[in-house]
DRENVO-158149 format. One record per residue (C-alpha): x, y, z. Coordinates in Angstrom, 1 decimal. Example, Ala and Ser with C-alpha at 12.3 -4.5 7.8 and 13.67 -1.06 7.14 Angstrom:
BEGIN
- 12.3	-4.5	7.8
- 13.7	-1.1	7.1
***
This chain:
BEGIN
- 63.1	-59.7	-11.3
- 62.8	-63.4	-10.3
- 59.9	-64.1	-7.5
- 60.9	-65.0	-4.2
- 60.2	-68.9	-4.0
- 58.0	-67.8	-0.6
- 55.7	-66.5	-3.0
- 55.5	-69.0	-5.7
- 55.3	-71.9	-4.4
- 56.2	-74.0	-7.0
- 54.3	-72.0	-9.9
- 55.3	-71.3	-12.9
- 55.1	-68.2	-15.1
- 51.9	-67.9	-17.3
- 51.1	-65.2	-20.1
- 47.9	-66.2	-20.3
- 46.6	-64.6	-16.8
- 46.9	-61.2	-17.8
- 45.5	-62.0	-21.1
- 42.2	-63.4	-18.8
- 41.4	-60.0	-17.5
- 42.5	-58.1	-20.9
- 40.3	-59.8	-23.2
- 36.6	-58.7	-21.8
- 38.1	-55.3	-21.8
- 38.6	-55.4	-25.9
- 35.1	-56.7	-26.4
- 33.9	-53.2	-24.8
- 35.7	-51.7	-28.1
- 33.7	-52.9	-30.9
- 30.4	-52.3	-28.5
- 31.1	-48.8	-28.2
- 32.2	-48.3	-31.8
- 30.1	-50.8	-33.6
- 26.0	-51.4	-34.3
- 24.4	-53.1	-31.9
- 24.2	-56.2	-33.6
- 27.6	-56.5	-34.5
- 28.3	-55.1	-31.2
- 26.6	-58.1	-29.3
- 28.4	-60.5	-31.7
- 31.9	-58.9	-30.6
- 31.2	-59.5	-26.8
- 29.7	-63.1	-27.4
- 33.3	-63.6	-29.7
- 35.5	-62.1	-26.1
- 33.1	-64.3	-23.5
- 33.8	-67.4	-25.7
- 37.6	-66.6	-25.5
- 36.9	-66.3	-22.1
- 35.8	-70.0	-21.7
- 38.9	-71.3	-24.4
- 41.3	-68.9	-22.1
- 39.9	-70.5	-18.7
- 39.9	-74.5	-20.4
- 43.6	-73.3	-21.1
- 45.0	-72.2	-17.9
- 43.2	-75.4	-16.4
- 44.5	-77.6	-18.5
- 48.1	-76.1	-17.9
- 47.8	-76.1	-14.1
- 46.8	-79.8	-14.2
- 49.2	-80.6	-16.6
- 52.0	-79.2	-14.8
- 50.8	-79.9	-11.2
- 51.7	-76.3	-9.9
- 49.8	-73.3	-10.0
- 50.5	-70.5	-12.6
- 51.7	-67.1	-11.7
- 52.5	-63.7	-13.5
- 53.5	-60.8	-12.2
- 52.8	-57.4	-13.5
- 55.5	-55.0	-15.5
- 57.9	-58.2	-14.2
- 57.7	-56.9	-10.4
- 57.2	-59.6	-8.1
- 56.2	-58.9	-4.6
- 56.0	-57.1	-2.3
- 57.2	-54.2	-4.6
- 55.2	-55.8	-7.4
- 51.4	-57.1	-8.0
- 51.1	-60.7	-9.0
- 48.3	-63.5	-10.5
- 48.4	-66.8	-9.7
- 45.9	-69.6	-10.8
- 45.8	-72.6	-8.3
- 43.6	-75.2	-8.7
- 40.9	-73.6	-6.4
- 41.5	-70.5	-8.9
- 40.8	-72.4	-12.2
- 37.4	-73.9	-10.7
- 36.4	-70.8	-10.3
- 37.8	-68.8	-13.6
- 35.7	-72.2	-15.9
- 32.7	-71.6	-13.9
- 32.5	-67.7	-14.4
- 33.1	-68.5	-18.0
- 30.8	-70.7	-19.0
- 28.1	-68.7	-17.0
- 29.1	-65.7	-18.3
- 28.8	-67.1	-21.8
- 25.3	-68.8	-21.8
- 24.0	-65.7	-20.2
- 25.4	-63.7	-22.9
- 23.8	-66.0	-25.5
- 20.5	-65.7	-23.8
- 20.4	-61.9	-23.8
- 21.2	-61.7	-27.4
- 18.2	-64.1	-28.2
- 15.2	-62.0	-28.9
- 11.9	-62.5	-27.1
- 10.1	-62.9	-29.8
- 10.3	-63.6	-33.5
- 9.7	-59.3	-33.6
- 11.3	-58.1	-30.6
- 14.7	-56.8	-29.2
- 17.5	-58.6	-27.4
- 19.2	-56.9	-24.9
- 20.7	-53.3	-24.6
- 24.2	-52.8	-25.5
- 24.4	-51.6	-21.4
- 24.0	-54.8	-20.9
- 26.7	-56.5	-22.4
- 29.1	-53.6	-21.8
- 28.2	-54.9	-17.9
- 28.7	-58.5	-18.7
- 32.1	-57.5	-19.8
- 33.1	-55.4	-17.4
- 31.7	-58.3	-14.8
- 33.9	-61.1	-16.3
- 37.2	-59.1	-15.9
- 36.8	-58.2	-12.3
- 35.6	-61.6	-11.6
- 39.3	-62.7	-13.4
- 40.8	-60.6	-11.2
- 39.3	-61.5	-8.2
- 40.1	-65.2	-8.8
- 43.2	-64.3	-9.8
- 45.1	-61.4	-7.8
- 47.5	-62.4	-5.0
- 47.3	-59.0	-3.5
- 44.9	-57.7	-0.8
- 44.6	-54.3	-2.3
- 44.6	-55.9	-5.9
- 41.2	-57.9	-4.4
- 39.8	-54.6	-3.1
- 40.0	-52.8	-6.7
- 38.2	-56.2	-8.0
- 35.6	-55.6	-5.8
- 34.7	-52.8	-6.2
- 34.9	-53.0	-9.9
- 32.3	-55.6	-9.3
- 30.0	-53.6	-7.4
- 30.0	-51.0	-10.0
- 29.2	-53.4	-12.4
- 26.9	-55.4	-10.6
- 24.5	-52.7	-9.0
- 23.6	-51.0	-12.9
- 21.9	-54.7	-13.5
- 19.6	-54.5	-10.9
- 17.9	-51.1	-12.5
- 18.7	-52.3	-16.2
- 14.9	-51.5	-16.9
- 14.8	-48.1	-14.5
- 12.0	-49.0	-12.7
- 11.4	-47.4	-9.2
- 11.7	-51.1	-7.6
- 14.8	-51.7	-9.2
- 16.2	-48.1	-8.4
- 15.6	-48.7	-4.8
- 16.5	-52.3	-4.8
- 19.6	-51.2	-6.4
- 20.7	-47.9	-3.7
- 20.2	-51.1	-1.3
- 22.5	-53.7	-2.7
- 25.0	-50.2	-3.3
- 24.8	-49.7	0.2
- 25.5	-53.0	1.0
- 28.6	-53.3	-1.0
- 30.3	-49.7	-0.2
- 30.2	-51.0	3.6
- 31.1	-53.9	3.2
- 34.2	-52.3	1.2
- 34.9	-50.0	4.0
- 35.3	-52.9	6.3
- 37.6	-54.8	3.9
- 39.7	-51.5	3.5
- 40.1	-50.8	6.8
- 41.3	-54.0	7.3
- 43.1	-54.0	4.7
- 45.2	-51.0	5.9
- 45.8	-53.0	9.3
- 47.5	-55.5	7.6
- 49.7	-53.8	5.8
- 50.9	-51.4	9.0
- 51.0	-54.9	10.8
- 53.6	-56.4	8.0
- 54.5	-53.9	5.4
- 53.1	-56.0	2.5
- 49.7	-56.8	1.0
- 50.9	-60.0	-0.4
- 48.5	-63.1	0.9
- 51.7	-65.4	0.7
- 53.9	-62.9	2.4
- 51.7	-62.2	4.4
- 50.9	-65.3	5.6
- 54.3	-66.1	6.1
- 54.9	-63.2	8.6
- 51.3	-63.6	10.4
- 52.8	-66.1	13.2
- 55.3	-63.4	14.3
- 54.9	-62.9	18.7
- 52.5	-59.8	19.5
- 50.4	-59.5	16.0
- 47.8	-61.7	16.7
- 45.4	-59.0	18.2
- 45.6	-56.4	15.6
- 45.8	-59.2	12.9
- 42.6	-60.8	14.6
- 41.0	-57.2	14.1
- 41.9	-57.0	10.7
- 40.7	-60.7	9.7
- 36.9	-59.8	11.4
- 37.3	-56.4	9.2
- 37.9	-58.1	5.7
- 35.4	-61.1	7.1
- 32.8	-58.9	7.8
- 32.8	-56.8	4.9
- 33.0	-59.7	2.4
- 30.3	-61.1	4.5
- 28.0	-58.1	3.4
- 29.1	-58.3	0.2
- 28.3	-62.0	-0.3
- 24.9	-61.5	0.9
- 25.5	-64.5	3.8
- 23.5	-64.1	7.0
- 22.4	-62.1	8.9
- 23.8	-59.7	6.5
- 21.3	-61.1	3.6
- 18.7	-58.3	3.5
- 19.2	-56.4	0.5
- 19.6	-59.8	-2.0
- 16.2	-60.7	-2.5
- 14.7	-57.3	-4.0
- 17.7	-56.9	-5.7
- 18.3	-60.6	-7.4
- 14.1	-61.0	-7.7
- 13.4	-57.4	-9.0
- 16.5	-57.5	-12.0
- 15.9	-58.9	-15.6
- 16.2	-62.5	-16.0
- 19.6	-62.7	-17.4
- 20.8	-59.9	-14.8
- 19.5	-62.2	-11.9
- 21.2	-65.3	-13.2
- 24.2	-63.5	-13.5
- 24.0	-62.0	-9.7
- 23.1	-65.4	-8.0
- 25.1	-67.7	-10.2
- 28.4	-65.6	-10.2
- 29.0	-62.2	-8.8
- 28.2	-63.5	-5.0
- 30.4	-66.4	-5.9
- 33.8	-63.8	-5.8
- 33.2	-62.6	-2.3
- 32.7	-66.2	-0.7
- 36.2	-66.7	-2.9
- 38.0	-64.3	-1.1
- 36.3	-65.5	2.4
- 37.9	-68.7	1.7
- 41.3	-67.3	0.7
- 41.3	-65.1	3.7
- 41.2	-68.1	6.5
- 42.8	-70.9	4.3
- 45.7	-68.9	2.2
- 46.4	-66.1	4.7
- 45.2	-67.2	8.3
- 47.6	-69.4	10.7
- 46.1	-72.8	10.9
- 45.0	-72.4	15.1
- 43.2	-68.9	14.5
- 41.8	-70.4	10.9
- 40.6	-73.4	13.7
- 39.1	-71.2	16.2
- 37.2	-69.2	13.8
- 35.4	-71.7	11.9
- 32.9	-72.9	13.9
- 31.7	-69.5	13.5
- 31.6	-69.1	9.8
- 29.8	-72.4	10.1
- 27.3	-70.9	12.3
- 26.7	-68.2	9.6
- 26.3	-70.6	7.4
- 24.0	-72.8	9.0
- 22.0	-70.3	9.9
- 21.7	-69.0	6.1
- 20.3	-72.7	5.3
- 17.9	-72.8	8.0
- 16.5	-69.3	8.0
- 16.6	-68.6	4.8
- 15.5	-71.8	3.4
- 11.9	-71.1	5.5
- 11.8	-67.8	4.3
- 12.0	-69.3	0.9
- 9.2	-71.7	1.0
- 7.1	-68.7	2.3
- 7.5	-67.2	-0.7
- 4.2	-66.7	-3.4
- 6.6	-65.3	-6.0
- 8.6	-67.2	-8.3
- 12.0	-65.2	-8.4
- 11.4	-64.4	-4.6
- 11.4	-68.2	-3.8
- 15.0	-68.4	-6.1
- 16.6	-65.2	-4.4
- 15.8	-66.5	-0.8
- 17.1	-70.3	-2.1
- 20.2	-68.6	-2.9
- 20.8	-67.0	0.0
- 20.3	-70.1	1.7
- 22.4	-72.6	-0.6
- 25.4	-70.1	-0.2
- 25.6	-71.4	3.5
- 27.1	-74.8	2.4
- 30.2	-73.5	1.5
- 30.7	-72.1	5.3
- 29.9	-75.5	6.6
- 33.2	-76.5	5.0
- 35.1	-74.5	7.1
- 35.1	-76.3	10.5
- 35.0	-79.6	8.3
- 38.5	-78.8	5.7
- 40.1	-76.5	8.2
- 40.8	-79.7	11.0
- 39.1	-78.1	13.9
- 36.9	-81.5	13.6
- 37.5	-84.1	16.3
- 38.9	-86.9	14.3
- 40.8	-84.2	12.0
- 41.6	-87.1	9.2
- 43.2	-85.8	6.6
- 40.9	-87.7	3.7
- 37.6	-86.6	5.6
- 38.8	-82.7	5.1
- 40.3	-83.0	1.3
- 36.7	-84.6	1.0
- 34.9	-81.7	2.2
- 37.2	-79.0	1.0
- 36.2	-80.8	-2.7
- 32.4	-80.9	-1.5
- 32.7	-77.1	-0.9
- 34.5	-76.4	-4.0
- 31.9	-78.4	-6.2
- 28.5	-76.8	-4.5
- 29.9	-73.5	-5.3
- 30.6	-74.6	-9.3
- 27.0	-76.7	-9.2
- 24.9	-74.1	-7.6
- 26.4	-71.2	-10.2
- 24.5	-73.5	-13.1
- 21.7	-74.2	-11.5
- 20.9	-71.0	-10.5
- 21.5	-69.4	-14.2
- 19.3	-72.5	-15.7
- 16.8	-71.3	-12.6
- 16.7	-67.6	-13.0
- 16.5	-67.9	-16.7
- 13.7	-70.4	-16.6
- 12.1	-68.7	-14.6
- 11.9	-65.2	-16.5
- 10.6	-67.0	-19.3
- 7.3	-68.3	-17.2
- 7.1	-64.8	-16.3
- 7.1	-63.5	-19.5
- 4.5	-66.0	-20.8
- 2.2	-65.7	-17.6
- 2.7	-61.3	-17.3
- 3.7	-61.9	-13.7
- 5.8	-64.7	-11.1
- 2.7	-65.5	-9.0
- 2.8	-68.9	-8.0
- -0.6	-69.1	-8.3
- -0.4	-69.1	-11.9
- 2.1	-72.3	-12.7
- -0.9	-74.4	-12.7
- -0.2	-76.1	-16.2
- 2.9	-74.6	-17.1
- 4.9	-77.5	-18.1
- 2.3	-77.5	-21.0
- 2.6	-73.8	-22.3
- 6.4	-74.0	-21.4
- 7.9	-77.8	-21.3
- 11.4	-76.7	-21.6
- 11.4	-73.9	-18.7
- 9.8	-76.1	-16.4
- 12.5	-78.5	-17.4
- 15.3	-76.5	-16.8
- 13.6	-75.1	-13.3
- 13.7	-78.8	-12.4
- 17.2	-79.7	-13.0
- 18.7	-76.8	-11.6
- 16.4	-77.6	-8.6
- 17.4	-81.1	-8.5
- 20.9	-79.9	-7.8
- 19.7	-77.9	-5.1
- 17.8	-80.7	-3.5
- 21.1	-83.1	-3.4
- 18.8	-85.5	-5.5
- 21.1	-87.5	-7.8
- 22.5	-87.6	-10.5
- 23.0	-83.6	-10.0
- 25.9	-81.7	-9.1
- 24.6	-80.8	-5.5
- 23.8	-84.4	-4.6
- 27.8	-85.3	-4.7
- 28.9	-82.0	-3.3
- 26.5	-82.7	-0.3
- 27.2	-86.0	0.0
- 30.7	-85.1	0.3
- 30.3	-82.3	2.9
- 27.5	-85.0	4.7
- 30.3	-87.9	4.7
- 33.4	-85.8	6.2
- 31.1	-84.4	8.7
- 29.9	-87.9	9.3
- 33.3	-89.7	9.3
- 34.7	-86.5	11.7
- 31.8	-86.7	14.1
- 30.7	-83.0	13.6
- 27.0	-84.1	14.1
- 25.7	-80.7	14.3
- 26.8	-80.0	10.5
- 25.7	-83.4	9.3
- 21.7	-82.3	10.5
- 21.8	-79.0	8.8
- 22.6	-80.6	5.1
- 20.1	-82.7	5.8
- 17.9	-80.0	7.0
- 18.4	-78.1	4.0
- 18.1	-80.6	1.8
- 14.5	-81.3	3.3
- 13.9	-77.1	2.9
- 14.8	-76.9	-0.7
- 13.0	-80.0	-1.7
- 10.3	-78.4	-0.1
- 10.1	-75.0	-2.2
- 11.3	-76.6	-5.4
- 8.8	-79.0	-5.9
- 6.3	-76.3	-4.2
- 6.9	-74.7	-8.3
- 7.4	-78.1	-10.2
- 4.3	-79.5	-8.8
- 2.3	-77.1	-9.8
- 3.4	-76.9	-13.2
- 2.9	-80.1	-13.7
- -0.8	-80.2	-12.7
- -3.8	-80.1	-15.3
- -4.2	-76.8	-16.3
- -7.8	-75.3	-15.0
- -8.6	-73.7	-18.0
- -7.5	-73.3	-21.7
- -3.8	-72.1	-22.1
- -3.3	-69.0	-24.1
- -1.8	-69.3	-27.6
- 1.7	-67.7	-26.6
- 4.6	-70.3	-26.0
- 8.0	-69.9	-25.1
- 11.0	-68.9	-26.7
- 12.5	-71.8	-27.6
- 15.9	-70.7	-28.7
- 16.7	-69.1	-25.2
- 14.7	-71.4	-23.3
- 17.5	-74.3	-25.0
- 19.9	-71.8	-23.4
- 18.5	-72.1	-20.1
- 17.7	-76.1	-20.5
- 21.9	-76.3	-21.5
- 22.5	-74.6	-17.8
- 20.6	-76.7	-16.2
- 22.1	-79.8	-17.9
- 25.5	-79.2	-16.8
- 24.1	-78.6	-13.4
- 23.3	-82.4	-13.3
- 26.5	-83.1	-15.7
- 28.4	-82.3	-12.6
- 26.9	-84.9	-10.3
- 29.2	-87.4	-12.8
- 32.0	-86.2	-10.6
- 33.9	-89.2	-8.7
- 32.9	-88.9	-5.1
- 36.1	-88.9	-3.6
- 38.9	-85.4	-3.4
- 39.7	-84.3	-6.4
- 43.4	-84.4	-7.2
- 43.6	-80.8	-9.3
- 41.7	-78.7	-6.5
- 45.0	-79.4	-4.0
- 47.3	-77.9	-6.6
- 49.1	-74.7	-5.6
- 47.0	-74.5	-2.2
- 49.2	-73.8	0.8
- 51.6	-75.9	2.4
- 48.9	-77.1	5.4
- 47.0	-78.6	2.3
- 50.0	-80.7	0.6
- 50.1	-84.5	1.0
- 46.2	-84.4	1.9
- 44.8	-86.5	-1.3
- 45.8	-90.6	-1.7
***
């Protein structure tokens, strides 16, 4: 059946979406069948094809200059389910990737020269995480993005407890908790929309939302979803159970919770007031989502430089640096005074780019982080004095990540920020333009807080234990990319308007 042009918008059909989401699956095959080493080697062999697969449906979508779309069993909507990769999409699918990949390689590392990488649990989890990630990125359908979530949830929670510790159990029944209400909120808007139009579709959907007397009930089912994917995301005030849960995980478990899995949820958020929402109610709501956001930056940025441990300090920073994106609401969505067109590709490109810069640093953090720990037998603060000694390159990689999260160039963060900073700027929203600022003062704050005091003379002699080096490479590559990002022209980036919706066409020079 050929797909109504309402729906594609221009795309064009693409095998290689389905094969996104099938590929992670086969790598649980040889895990389940195989010895753990060869096991291991399997699911680093399917998240490598992972990153080729996502470098290949970029490539195509900015080659072609339309978005990508499949539908399953050849059913397009609204009787069928389809994928479609827009530019937005493919950000997203290469930064999942490459996470998901490094992380992998830094679990099958052993500690030490005589210890043990990993469990299999693990990787069978990292799997399972990168295809509902790809399907969360990908799906066009509102029930389609329900069954990602949840499949990320279920995936998600097991990482917190990976060791079975009591602190991780409960941590874990939090972050559960969490989730399942924020996926009763999401479903039972979910059902709204489809007795309001018939269809679960976001394009057809979007299409019939302008219709006279749907705006209440529509309205109802928007704060539903928004509320749920709220919770799920962790963005205040609904941020309480991310801290225990990020801090109290393995290393590898927390870089893969900050960097990624809240990254699908703030995905959806996005889709749901730029894709599906009319422009006027997309308008009057952001100001709000902003308000959530600023008050993740503020609030949670103090909380963090309270902290006096290490992975605390990270897991209230990300809570925090997740705020940014919201700012970009008001700013892309042209509720702003001026409303130029320029000034809100800008931001929608700043918002884009934190989200992809922040993913790296936090893995390079996280990581670096659990290495100190390991070498010190705790995450006190208090006992960084002379770390950068015992271990140079985790102290490294804690810097450039934090670098990014400062908005210090050349890192990632600083051009995103500076892109969010100008269009606020340039459409007089001074409100939003003090909060960046604000936050950028915060996170300076608790990052040098830790890189100061590794960097001081240690008090006494260091103990003859040093880091792994092989993973501590791993976490120092993160990191690097983190800054690799700042490179990024500061103006809108051409391949992030492709496929988006018709309000977004004819934005960029």
């Amino acid at each position: 059946m050929s797909a109504p042009s309402l729906f594609v918008g221009g795309a064009v059909s693409a095998p290689l979406l389905p094969l996104s989401l099938l590929v992670p699956l086969a790598g649980l095959v040889p895990l389940m069948l195989l010895g753990p080493c060869w096991g291991r080697r399997a699911a680093l062999a399917c998240l490598a094809l992972g990153c080729v697969l996502a470098a290949a449906i970029g490539f195509e979508v900015a080659g072609r200059g339309a978005a990508l779309a499949d539908f399953v069993g050849g059913w397009a909507p609204p009787l069928g389910v389809a994928l479609r990769a827009d530019g937005f999409a493919c950000a997203m699918l290469a930064m999942s990737a490459a996470v998901l990949f490094g992380t992998g390689v830094f679990a099958a590392i052993p500690p030490q020269a005589d210890g043990q990488p990993l469990p299999r649990a693990f990787f069978m989890l990292l799997l399972c995480l990168a295809c509902a990630l790809n399907l969360a990125f990908l799906a066009q359908d509102l029930f389609t993005l329900y069954v990602a979530l949840e499949l990320l949830t279920f995936a998600a929670v097991p990482l917190v407890c990976l060791d079975g510790k009591a602190g991780q159990i409960e941590a874990a029944l939090t972050y559960l908790m969490f989730a399942l209400f924020g996926s009763v909120l999401y479903l039972l808007g979910a059902v709204l929309v489809y007795g309001l139009f018939g269809t679960l579709d976001i394009t057809l959907v979007a299409a019939r939302a302008g219709a006279p007397g749907t705006a209440p009930a529509f309205i109802a089912a928007l704060a539903l979803m928004s509320a749920g994917l709220v919770a799920k995301a962790a963005l205040f005030p609904l941020y309480l159970w991310l801290p225990p849960a990020h801090s109290g995980a393995p290393p590898a478990a927390s870089a893969v919770l900050s960097a990624v899995v809240i990254k699908a949820p703030l995905f959806l958020l996005v889709r749901l007031w730029a894709d599906l929402t009319p422009a006027p109610l997309a308008d009057a709501a952001a100001p709000l989502l902003a308000a959530c956001g600023a008050g993740a930056i503020v609030f949670c940025g103090v909380l963090a430089l309270a902290q006096t441990r290490l992975k605390l300090l990270i897991a209230y920073s990300t809570a925090a640096q997740i705020g940014y994106l919201c700012l970009m609401f008001p700013l892309a969505a042209g509720a702003a005074v001026m409303g130029d067109a320029e000034w809100r590709a800008l931001a929608w490109t700043g918002g884009t780019l934190h989200l992809v810069s922040h993913a790296f640093s936090k893995a390079a953090m996280f990581l670096a982080a659990g290495l100190m720990a390991e070498l010190m037998g705790h995450d006190r603060l208090s006992g960084l004095t002379g770390m950068a000694r015992r271990a140079p390159l985790s102290v490294a990689a804690f810097g450039l990540g934090g670098l990014s999260l400062m908005g210090l160039p050349p890192a990632g963060g600083f051009v995103a920020k500076v892109m969010l900073l100008t269009s606020a700027l340039q459409q007089q929203v001074w409100w939003i333009a003090v909060v960046i600022l604000l936050g950028g003062l915060l996170a300076g704050g608790y990052v040098l807080k830790v890189v100061v005091a590794a960097l001081q003379r240690p008090d006494g002699p260091l103990p003859a234990a040093r880091e792994a080096r092989g993973r501590a490479l791993v976490a120092l590559g993160l990191g690097l990319v983190a800054v690799a990002l700042g490179f990024v022209p500061l103006a809108p980036l051409d391949v992030l308007a492709i496929g988006r919706p018709l309000s977004w066409e004819g934005l960029l020079p």
